[in-house]
DOZA-858974 format. One record per residue (C-alpha): residue in three letters; x, y, z. Coordinates in pm, whole numbers. Layout:
N
ATOM   res     east    north       up
ATOM   ALA        X        Y        Z
...
//
This chain:
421
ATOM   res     east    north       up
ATOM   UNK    -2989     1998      421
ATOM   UNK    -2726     1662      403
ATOM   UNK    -3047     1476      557
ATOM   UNK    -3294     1559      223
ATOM   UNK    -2966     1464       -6
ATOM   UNK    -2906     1106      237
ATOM   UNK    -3280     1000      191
ATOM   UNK    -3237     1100     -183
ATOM   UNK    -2981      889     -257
ATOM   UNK    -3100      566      -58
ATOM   UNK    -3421      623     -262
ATOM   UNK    -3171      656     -558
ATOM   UNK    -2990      340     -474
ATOM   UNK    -3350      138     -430
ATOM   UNK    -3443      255     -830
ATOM   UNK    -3066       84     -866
ATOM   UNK    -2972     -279     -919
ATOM   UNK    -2603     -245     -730
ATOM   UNK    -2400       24     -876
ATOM   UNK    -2362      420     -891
ATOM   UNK    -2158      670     -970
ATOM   UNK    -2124     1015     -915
ATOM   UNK    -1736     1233     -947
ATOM   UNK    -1655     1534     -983
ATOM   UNK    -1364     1673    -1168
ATOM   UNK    -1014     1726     -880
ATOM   UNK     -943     2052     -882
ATOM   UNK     -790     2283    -1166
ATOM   UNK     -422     2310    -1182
ATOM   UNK     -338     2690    -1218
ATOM   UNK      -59     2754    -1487
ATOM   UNK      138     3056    -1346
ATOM   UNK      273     3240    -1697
ATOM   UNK      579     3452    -1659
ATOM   UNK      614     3773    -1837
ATOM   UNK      934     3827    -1940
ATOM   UNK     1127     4206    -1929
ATOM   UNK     1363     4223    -2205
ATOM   UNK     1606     4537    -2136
ATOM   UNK     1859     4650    -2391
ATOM   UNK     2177     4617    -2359
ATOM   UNK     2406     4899    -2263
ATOM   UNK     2663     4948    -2474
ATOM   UNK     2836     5212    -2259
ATOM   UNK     2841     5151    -1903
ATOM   UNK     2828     5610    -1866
ATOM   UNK     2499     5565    -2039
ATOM   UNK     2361     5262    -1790
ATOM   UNK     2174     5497    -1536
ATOM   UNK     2095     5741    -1770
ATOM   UNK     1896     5464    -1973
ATOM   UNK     1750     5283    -1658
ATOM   UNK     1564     5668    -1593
ATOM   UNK     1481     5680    -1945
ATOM   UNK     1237     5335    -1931
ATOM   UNK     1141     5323    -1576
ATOM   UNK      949     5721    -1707
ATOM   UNK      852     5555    -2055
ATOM   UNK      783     5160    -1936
ATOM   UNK      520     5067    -1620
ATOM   UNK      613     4808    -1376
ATOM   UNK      489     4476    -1523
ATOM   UNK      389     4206    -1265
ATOM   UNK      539     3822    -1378
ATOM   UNK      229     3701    -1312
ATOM   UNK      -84     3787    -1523
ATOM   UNK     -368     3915    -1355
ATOM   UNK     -595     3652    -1378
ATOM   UNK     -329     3411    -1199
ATOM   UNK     -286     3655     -928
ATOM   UNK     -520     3540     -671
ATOM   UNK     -518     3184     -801
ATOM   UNK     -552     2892     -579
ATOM   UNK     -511     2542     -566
ATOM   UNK     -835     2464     -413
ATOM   UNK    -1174     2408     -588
ATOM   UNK    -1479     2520     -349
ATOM   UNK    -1839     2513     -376
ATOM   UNK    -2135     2647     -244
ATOM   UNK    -2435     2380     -262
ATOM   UNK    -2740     2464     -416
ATOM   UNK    -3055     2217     -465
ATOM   UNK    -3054     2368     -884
ATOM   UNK    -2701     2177     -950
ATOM   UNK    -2750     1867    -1099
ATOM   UNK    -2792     1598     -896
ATOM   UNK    -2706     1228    -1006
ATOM   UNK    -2803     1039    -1291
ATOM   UNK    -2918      681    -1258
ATOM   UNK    -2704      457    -1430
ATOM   UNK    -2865      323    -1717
ATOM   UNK    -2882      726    -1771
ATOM   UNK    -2488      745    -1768
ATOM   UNK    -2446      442    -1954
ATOM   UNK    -2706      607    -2226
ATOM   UNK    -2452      880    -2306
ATOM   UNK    -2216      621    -2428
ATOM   UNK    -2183      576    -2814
ATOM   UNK    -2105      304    -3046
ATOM   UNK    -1737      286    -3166
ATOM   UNK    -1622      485    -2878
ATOM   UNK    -1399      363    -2628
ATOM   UNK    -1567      365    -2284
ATOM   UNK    -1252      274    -2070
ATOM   UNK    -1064      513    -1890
ATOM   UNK     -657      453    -1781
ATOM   UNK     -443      668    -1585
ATOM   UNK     -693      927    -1430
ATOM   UNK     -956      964    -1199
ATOM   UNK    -1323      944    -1373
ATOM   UNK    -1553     1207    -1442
ATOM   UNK    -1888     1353    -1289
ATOM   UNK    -2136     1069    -1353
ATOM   UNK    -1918      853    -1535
ATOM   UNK    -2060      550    -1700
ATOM   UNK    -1761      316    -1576
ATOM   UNK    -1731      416    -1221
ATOM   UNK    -1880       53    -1051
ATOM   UNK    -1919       26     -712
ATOM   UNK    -1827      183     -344
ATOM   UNK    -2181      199     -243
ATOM   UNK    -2136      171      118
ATOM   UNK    -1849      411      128
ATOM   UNK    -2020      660      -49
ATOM   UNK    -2330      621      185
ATOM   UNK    -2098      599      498
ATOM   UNK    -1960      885      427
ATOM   UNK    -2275     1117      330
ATOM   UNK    -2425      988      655
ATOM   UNK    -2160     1075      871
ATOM   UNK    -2103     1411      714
ATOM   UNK    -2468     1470      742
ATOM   UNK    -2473     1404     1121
ATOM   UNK    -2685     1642     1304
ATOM   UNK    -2491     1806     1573
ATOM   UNK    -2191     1873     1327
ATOM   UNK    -2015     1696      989
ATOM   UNK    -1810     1429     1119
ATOM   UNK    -1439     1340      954
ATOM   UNK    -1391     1039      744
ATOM   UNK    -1081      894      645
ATOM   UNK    -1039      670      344
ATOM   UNK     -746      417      267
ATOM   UNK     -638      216       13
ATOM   UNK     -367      137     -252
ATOM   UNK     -270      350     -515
ATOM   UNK     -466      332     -809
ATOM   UNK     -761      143     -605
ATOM   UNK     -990      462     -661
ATOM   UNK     -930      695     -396
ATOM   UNK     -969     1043     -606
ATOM   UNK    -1240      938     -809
ATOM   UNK    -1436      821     -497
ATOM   UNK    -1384     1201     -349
ATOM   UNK    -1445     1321     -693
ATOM   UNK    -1775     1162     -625
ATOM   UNK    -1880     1323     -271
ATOM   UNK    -1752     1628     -419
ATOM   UNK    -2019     1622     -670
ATOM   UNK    -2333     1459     -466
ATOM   UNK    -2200     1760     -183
ATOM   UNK    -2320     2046     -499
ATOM   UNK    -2684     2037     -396
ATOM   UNK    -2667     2061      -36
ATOM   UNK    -2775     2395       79
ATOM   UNK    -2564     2595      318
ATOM   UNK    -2312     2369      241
ATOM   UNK    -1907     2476      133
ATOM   UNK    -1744     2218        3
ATOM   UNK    -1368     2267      -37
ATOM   UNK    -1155     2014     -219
ATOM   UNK     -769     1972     -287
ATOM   UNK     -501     1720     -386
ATOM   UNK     -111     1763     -236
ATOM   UNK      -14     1597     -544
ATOM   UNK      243     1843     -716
ATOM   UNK      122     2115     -474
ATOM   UNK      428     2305     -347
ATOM   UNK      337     2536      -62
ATOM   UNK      603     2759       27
ATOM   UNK      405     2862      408
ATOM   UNK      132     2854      614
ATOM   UNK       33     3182      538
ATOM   UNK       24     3099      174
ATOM   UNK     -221     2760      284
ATOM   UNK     -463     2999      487
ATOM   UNK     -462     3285      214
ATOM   UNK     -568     3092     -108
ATOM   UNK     -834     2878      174
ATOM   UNK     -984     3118      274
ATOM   UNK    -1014     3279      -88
ATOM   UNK    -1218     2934     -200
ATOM   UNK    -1427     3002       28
ATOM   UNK    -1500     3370      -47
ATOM   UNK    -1500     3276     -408
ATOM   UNK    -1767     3008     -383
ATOM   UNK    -1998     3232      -77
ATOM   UNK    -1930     3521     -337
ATOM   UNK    -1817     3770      -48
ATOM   UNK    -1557     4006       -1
ATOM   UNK    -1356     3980      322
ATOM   UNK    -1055     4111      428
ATOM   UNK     -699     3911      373
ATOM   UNK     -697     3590      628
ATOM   UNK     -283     3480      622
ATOM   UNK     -299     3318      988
ATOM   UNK     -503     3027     1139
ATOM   UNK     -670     3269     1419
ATOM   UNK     -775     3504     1134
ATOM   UNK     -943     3205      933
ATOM   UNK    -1113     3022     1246
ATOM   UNK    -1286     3341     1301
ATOM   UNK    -1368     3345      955
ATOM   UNK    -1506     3005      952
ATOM   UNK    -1692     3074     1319
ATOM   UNK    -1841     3356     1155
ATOM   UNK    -2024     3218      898
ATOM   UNK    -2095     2911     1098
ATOM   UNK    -2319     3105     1333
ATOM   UNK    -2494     3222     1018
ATOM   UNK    -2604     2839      941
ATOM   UNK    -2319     2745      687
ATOM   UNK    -2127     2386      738
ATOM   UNK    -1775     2317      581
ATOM   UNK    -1634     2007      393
ATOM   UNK    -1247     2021      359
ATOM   UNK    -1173     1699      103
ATOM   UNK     -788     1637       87
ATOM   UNK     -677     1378     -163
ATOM   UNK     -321     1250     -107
ATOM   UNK     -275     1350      278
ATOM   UNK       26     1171      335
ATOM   UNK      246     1435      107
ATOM   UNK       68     1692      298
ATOM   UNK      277     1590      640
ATOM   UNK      589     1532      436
ATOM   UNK      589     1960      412
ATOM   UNK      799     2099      676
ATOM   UNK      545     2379      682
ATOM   UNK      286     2210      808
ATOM   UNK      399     2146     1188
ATOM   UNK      280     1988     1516
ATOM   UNK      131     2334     1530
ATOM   UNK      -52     2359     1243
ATOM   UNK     -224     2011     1289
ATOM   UNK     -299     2109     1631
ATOM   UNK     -492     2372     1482
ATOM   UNK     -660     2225     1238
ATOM   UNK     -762     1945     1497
ATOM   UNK     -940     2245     1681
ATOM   UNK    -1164     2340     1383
ATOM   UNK    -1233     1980     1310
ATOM   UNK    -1334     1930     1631
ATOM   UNK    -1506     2218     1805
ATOM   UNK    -1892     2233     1707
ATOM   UNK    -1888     2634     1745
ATOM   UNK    -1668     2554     1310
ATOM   UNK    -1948     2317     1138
ATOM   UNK    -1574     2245      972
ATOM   UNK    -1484     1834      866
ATOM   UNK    -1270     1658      667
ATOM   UNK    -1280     1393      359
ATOM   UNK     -922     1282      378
ATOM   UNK     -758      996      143
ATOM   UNK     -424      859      234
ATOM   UNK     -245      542      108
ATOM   UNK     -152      473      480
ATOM   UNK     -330      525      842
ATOM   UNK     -399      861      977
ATOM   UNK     -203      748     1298
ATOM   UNK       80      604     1108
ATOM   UNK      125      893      917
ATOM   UNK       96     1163     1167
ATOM   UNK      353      966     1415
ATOM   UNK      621      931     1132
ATOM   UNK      582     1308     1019
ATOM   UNK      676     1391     1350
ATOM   UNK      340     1577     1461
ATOM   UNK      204     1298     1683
ATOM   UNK      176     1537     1909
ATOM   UNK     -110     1744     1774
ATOM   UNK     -348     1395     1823
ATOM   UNK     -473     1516     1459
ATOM   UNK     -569     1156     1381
ATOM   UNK     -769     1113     1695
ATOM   UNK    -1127     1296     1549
ATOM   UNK    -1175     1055     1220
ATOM   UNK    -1364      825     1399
ATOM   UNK    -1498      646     1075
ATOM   UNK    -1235      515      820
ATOM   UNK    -1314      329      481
ATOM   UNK    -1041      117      358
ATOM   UNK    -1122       46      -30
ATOM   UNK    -1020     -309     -164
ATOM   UNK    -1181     -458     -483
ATOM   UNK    -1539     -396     -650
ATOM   UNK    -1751     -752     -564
ATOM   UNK    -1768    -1001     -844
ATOM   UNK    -2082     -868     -952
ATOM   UNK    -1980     -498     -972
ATOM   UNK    -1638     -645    -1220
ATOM   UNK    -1849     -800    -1415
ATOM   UNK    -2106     -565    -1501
ATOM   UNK    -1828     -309    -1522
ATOM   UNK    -1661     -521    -1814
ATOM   UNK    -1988     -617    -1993
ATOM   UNK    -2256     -316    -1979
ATOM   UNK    -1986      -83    -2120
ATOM   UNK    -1898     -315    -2410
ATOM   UNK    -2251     -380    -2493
ATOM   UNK    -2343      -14    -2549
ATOM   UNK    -2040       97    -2742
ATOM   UNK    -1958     -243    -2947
ATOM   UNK    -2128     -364    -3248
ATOM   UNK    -2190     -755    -3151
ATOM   UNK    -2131     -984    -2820
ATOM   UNK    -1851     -950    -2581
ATOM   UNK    -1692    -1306    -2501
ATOM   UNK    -1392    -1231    -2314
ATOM   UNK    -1501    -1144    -1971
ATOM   UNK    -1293    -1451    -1840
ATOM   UNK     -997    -1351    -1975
ATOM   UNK    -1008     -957    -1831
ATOM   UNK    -1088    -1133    -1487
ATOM   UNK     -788    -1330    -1494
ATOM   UNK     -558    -1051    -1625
ATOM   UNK     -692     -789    -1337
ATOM   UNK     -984     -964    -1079
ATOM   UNK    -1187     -721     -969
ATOM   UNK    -1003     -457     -942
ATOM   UNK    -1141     -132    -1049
ATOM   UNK     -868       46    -1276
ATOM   UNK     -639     -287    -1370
ATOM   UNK     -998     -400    -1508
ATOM   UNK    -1027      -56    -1714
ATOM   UNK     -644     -153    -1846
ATOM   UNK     -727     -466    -1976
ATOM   UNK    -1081     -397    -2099
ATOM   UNK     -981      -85    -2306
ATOM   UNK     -753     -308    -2488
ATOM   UNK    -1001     -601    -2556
ATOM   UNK    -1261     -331    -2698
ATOM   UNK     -982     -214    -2947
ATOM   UNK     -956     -498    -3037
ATOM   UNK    -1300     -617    -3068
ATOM   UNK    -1362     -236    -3233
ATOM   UNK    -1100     -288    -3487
ATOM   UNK    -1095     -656    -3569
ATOM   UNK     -710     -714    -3473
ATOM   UNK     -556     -935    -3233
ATOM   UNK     -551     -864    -2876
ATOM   UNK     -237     -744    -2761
ATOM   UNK     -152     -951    -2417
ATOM   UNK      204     -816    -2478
ATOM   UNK      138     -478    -2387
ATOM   UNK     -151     -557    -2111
ATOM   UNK       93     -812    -1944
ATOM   UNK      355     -539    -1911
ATOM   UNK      174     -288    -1800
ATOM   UNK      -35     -467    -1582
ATOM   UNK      311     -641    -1485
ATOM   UNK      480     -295    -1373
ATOM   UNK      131     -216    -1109
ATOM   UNK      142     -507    -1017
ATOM   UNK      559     -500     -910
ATOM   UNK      488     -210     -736
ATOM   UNK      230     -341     -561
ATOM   UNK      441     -638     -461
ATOM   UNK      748     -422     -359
ATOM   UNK      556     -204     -150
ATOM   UNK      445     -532       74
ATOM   UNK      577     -598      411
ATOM   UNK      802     -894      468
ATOM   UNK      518    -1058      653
ATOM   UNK      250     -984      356
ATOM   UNK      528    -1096       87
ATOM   UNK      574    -1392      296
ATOM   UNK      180    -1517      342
ATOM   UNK      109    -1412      -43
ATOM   UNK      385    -1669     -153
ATOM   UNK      187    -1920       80
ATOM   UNK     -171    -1789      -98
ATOM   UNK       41    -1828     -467
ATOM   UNK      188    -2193     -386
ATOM   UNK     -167    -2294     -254
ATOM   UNK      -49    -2329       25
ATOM   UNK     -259    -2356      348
ATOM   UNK     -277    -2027      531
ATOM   UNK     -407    -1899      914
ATOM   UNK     -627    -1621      969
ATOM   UNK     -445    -1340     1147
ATOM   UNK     -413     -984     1054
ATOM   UNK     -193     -953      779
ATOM   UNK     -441    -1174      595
ATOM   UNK     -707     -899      662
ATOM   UNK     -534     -649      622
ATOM   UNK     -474     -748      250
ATOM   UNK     -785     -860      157
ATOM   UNK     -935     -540      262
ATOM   UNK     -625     -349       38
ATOM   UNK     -781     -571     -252
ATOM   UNK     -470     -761     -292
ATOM   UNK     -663    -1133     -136
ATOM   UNK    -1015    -1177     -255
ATOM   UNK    -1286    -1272        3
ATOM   UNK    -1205    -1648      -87
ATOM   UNK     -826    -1573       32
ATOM   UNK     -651    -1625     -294
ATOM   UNK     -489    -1384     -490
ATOM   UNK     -718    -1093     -669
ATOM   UNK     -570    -1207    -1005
ATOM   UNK     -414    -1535    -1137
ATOM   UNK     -169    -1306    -1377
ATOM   UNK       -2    -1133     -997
ATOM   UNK      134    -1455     -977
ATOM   UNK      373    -1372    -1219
ATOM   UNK      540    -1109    -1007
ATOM   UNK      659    -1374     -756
ATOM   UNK      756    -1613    -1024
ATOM   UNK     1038    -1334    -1146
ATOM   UNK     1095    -1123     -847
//
């Protein structure tokens, strides 16, 4: 059970000087093919039905979508088993690294047991203790920026999750998911599910039909893990009402389900639910344990930049400074730079600051844009050295990673953003 996994990975963490890592892939995007039906043309419109009789007797009915896209979904589910493979220490994942190959990785989430995913120890173990609580899995949220590691960090449950028996774990992203009704939500669910339990069940298009489902299966000792990455598109759907949330606050909550959720949002469950208009359904009110992820410790940055570099570079790395003062310690602005120096460093040419500046420059305008009046106002104070009071806002954005824990700004280079805005 979650229990025998928990006490595996403290004992894992103990064989560990600070870091781990441990994703899974998000799930698979489904192409949907179209088959086209090319019909001649009729050249006399006397001949037209004449012709239509002729191929409907000569030509079957061809579906426009392939058969192997028909009952396609856009979840990935799993059923745990104590054979998967569990998680490899790091000096394991750093092993599979090679000289002359680029470790970094910009613009996605990282792979199962990556070998430069640093850090979130205490979320991850947070987490697996809460899901693992006895009496049911409890419902964690976790916050942050984007880019500050949300998916990969669910990538990473998902994958310690695959060797807990009994256990369905069920993940998702509303990123570029288009969901046309909450029949269509329930149907392709509760095929996961199926899929990964390897059953055959009748067709569940209605919350009543897949609460049964779940309560079912529940009484026959299985627990399930829903794991929702980008939950704040998911109550920008007009198909997913006051209703629906209600719902799905009912199988959350009730222990007769054994049914949780992992959900990542860039805001607060409660600020999320009360602008979609479904504040009503109280949705937000069973995730008593949020995580709220800000930037790796100085320790975690610094190892990230160095151990990677020493395995896959012929010769020292001397340019740790300069990484830290493009990007602090923040997880994938650190990747940015670093790819860029090891280039470099690979290749024997110059560093290009150019293109690091401006890309890091774009983040780190959004970033800045996406500030309240308030936060823009006490980061100028943090930027012009300023003296500045403890209060909320301050919090607030040192936990979002934007403030380190000495209350200055996470990189010198942000700056630069105020300087031109």
């Amino acid at each position: 059970m979650l229990n025998d996994i928990f006490s595996y990975i403290i004992q894992w963490f103990n064989n560990e000087p600070v870091i781990i890592t441990i994703i899974g892939f998000v799930a698979s995007i489904v192409a949907i093919l179209s088959i086209p039906i090319i019909l001649e043309q009729l050249r006399e419109l006397t001949k037209k039905k004449r012709l239509k009789k002729q191929q409907a007797q000569i030509t079957p009915e061809i579906s426009t979508v392939p058969k192997s896209d028909q009952h396609s979904t856009n979840f990935t589910a799993q059923l745990g088993n104590k054979n998967n493979p569990r998680l490899l220490p790091k000096e394991k994942r750093l092993a599979q690294l090679k000289k002359g190959q680029n470790p970094y990785v910009c613009g996605s989430a990282l792979s199962s047991n990556s070998a430069v995913f640093y850090g979130r120890a205490r979320e991850l173990l947070g987490t697996l203790s809460v899901l693992g609580s006895r009496d049911k899995p409890g419902n964690v949220s976790i916050l942050g920026e984007r880019r500050i590691g949300k998916s990969s960090l669910l990538n990473q449950i998902y994958q310690v999750l695959a060797v807990v028996p009994h256990l369905v774990t069920i993940q998702t992203t509303m990123q570029g998911w288009s969901i046309d009704s909450q029949a269509t939500f329930f149907t392709q669910l509760h095929k996961s599910i199926s899929d990964a339990l390897e059953i055959s069940s009748g067709a569940v298009d209605d919350f009543a039909s897949f609460r049964d489902f779940i309560r079912d299966y529940a009484e026959k000792g299985f627990r399930f893990i829903l794991i929702i990455d980008e939950f704040d598109l998911m109550t920008d759907n007009a198909y997913f009402t006051a209703e629906f949330f209600s719902n799905m606050r009912a199988l959350g909550e009730g222990h007769e389900y054994q049914f949780a959720y992992v959900l990542s949002s860039y805001a607060p469950l409660s600020d999320i639910c009360h602008e979609g208009g479904i504040q009503e359904s109280k949705f937000w009110n069973i995730f008593g344990t949020c995580y709220i992820l800000g930037l790796l410790t100085k320790r975690e940055a610094e190892q990230l930049i160095q151990e990677p570099m020493r395995k896959t570079l012929e010769g020292d790395f001397d340019e740790m400074a300069d990484i830290l003062a493009y990007a602090g310690c923040h997880p994938a602005f650190i990747q940015i730079a670093a790819s860029e120096y090891w280039l470099a460093k690979n290749f024997k040419f110059a560093v290009n600051a150019d293109a690091i500046q401006q890309t890091l420059y774009n983040y780190y305008q959004d970033l800045w844009q996406h500030r309240t009046k308030p936060e823009q106002q006490l980061l100028l104070q943090i930027a012009n050295n300023e003296p500045v009071r403890k209060n909320h806002t301050l919090t607030n954005l040192r936990q979002r990673g934007l403030v380190d824990p000495d209350n200055q700004l996470f990189a010198r280079f942000f700056k630069q953003v105020f300087e031109q805005d």
